[in-house]
C-alpha positions as CSV (number, residue, x, y, z in Angstrom):
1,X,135.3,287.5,16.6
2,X,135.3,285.7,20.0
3,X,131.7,285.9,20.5
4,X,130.3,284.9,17.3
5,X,128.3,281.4,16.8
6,X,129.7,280.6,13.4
7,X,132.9,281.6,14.1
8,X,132.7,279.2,17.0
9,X,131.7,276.3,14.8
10,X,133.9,276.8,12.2
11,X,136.6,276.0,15.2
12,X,134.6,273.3,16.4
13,X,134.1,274.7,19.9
14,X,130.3,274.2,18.9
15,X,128.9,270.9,17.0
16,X,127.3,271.2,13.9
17,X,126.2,268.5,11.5
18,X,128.7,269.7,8.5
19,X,127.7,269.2,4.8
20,X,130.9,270.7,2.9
21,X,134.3,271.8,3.9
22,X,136.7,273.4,1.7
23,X,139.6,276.3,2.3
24,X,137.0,279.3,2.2
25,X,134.1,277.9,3.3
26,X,131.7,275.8,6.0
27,X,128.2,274.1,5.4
28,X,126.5,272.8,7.6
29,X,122.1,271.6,8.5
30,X,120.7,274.2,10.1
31,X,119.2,273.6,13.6
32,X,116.0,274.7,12.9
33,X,115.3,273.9,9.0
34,X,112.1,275.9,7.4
35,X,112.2,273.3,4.5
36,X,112.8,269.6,4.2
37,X,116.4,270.1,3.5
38,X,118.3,273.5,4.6
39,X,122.1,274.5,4.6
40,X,123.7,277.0,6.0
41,X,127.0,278.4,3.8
42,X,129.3,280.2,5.9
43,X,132.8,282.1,4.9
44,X,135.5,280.8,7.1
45,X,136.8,284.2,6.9
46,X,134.1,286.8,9.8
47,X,132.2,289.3,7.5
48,X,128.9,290.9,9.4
49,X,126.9,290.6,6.1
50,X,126.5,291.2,3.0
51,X,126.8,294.8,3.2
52,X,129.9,294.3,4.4
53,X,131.9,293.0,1.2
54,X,134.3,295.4,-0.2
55,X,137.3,294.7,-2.7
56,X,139.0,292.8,0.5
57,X,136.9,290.5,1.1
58,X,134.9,290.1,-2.6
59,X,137.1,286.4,-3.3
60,X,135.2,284.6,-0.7
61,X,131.7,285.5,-2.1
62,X,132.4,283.7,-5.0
63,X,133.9,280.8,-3.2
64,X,130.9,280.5,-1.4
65,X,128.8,280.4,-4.5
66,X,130.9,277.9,-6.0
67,X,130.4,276.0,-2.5
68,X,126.9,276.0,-3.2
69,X,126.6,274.2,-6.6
70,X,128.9,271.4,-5.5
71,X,126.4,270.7,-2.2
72,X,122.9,271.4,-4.6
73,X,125.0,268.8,-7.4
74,X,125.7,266.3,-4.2
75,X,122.0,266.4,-2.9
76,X,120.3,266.3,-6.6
77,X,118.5,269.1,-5.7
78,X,117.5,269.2,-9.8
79,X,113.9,270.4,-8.4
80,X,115.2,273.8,-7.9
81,X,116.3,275.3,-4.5
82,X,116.3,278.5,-3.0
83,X,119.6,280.8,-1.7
84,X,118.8,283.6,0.2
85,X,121.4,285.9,2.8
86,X,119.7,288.3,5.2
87,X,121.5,291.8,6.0
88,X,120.5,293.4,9.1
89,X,117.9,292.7,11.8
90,X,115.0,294.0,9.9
91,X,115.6,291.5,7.3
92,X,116.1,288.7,9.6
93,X,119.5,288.3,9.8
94,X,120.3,286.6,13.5
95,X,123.5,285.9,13.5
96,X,125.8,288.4,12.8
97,X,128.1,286.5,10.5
98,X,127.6,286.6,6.6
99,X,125.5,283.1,5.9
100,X,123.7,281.6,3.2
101,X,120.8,279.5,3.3
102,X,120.3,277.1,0.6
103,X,116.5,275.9,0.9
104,X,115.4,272.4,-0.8
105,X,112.6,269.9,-1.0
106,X,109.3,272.0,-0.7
107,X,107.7,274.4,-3.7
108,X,108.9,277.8,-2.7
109,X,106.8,280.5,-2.2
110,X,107.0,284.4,-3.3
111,X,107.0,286.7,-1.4
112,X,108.9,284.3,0.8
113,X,107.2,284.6,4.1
């Protein structure tokens, strides 16, 4: 997708400051963290969202997963940490791009807010 933000920094024709790089996927800090430490864990492949994985496209989810237990091992998050995806507007979901943020360093709270 031409106009998409992730898309555009996974090409590098936006900065980001990355955290993990592999074949499938792209980490990165998001710009405007909601706890002390927060990733964003993108596909390299463009998926809308979650609703949007099918037997095509399934491979990369688990990629991504594995993604994020090698950045929570790096950054010793043994405290616990939070992964959380947001499908649609009503939800939250901003960038139309499948993303996962990982969310460290603070006591969570439920309902998160």
């Amino acid at each position: 997708m031409n106009d998409c933000l992730f898309c555009k920094i996974i090409k590098g024709e936006i900065p980001s400051s990355k955290v993990y790089e592999d074949e499938y996927v792209f980490a990165f800090n998001d710009i405007d963290p909601q706890a002390p430490t927060h990733i964003l864990v993108i596909p390299k492949e463009h998926i809308t969202s979650a609703a949007e994985i099918d037997e095509s496209n399934s491979k990369v989810v688990s990629k991504i997963f594995e993604a994020i237990a090698k950045i929570a091992k790096e950054n010793n998050f043994e405290n616990g940490f939070r992964v959380v995806s947001n499908i649609g507007e009503s939800a939250g979901q901003t960038v139309k791009h499948l993303h996962f943020h990982i969310l460290s360093g603070r006591d969570m709270t439920w309902p998160p807010g």
